[in-house]
N, C-alpha and C positions, 0 to 999 in steps of 0.2 A: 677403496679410499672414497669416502665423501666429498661431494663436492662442495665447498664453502658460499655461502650467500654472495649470489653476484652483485655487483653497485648497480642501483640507478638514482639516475636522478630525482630529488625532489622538484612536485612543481608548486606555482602560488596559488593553494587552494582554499578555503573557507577555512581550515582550521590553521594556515601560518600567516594566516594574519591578522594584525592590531589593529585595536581600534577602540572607540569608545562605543559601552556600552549603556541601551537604552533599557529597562525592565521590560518583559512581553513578554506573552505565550509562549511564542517562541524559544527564547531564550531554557536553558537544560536547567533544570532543579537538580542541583547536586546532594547526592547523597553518602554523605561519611562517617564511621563509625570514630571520629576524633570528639565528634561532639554530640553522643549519644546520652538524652536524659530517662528514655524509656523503656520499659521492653517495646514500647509500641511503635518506638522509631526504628527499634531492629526489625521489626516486623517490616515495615516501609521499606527499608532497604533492603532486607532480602527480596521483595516485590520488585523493586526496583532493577535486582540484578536479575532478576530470571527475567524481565521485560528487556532488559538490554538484549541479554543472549537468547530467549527462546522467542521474543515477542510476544506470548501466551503462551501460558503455563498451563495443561493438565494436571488435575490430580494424582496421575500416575508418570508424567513428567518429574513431581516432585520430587528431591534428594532430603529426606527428614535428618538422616545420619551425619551431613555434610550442615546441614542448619543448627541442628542440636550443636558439631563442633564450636559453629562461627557464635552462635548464645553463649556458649560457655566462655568461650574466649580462647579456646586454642587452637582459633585459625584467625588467619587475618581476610580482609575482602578478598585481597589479588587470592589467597589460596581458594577461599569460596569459587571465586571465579572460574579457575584451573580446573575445579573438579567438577563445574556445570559443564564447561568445552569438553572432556574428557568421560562426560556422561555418558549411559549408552544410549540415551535419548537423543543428545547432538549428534554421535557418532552414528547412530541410526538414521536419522532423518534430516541432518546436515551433508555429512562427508557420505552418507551411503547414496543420497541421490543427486548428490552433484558433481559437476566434473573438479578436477584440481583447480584449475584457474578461476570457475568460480565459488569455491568454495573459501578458497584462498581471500578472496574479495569480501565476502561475507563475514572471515574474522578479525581483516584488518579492519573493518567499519565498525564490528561489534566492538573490538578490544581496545583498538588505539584510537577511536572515536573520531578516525575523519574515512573519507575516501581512498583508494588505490593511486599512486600518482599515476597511472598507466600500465601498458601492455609489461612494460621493462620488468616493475615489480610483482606484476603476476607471476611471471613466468619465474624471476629472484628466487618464492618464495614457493612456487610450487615444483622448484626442484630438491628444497629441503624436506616438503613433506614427500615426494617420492623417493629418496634418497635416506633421510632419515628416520622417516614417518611420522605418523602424526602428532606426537608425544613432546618430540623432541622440536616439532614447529611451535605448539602451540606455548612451549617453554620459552622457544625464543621471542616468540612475542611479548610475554608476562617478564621477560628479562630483559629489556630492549631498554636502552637510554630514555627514547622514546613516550614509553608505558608507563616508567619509574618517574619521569619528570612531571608527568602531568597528571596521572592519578595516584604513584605510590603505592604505600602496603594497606591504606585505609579507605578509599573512595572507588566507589563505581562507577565502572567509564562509563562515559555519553561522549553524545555527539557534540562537540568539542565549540563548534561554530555553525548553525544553522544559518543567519541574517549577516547580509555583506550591506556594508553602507551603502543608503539610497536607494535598497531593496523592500517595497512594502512586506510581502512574504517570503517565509523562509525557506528552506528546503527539505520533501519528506524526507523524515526521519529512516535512517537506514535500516534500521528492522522491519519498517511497514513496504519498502521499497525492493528490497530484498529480500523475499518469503524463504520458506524451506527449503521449496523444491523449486525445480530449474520447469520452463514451461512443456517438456515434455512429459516429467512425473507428472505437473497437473494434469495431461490430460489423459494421462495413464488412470490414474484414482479419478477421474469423472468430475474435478473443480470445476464450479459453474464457472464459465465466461462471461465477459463483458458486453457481450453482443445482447441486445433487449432486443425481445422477440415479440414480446405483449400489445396492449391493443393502449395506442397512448388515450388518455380520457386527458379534455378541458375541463377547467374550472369556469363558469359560468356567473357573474356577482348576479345576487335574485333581483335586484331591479333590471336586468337586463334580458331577464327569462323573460317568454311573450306569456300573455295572460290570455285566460281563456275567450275564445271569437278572435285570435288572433290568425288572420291567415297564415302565417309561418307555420303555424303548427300542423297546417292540412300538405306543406311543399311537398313532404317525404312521398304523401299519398297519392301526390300529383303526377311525380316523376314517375313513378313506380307504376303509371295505369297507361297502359298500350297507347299509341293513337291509333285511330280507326284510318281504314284506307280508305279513298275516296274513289270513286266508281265515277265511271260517264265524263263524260266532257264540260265541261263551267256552263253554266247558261248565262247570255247577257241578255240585253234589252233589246240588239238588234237582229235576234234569230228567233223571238216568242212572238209563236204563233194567235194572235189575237182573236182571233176565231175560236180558240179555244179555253180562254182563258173565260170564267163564267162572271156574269155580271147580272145584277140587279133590275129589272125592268120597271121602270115609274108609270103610274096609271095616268 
């Protein structure tokens, strides 16, 4: 026997809340097939959706059998969608190198376009994909009140709410935030880290370079030259021997 999605609670996150909205980068470019003039807008949208779900699309990522459907018109987005999640490209390099909790994380951001409320709905949803598997999770999301309300059978999800009032900028984008792999695959496959290791160089403006006979230019050569040791004892004025010092005789 299955075990049924358990409740948790919603919390007040960027995407359940109103408000008025100002135009900006920021803000999601929605893309839906209600208001298509082109082939060239299908094109956009299909872009669009492998951007949601894969964040960068390979050539050998691509699904051409699944796009030809959605061109001809016998599929709609949300099924488009189903059969990216369901790809063996997600399934390989989503679900295969991460754990359920966060994998789980990574569809609810991609699919229903906000954040996880928490630990509650991790664990909710990643007893369905263990329980039921993956098929039947990623169903329940594309069938969810949820999904249906706010993107439907024609529009591709985004990130629902980036900008909270009185906020200059907005929040990365969850596909850029949340990569494929979890940080141990990165450092299994060799992905560069963040750590800069190189020689930092300044920018120097030319009026402030020294010009030639400037002694700054000689400093490096300066430091860089030994000092010599000094031998014997100081001589002052009241231990020379006068007697010895030689002097000039006047006729």
């Amino acid at each position: 026997m299955s075990i049924p999605l358990l409740g948790y609670a919603p919390k007040t996150i960027n995407a359940r809340i109103d408000g008025y909205e100002v135009g900006s980068d920021d803000q999601p470019k929605i893309f839906t097939a209600e208001n298509l003039l082109s082939p060239g807008d299908m094109g956009n949208l299909i872009e669009a959706a492998y951007r949601q779900i894969f964040f960068h699309v390979f050539k050998s990522d691509r699904e051409p059998f699944l796009e030809s459907q959605l061109r001809s018109g016998q599929l709609t987005v949300r099924d488009f969608i189903r059969g990216l999640l369901l790809s063996d490209t997600y399934k390989r390099t989503f679900y295969g190198f991460n754990s359920n909790y966060r994998f789980v994380e990574q569809c609810v951001q991609r699919v229903l376009g906000r954040d996880v409320y928490g630990e509650a709905e991790k664990i909710s949803w990643s007893i369905i994909v263990a329980s039921k598997g993956l098929e039947a999770f990623i169903d329940a999301l594309l069938d969810s009140e949820e999904y249906l309300d706010n993107f439907g059978f024609d529009t591709v999800p985004y990130q629902r709410r980036r900008v909270l009032p009185g906020r200059d900028i907005g929040e990365v984008p969850f596909n850029v935030q949340s990569p494929r792999y979890d940080a141990y695959y990165r450092k299994v496959f060799g992905f560069p880290s963040g750590t800069w290791t190189g020689v930092v160089r300044r920018y120097t403006p030319g009026d402030q370079k020294p010009k030639v006979g400037d002694p700054a230019l000689y400093m490096d050569m300066v430091r860089s030259m030994r000092r010599r040791a000094i031998t014997g004892s100081p001589t002052s004025a009241s231990n020379v021997d006068m007697s010895k010092v030689p002097y000039r005789k006047t006729a």
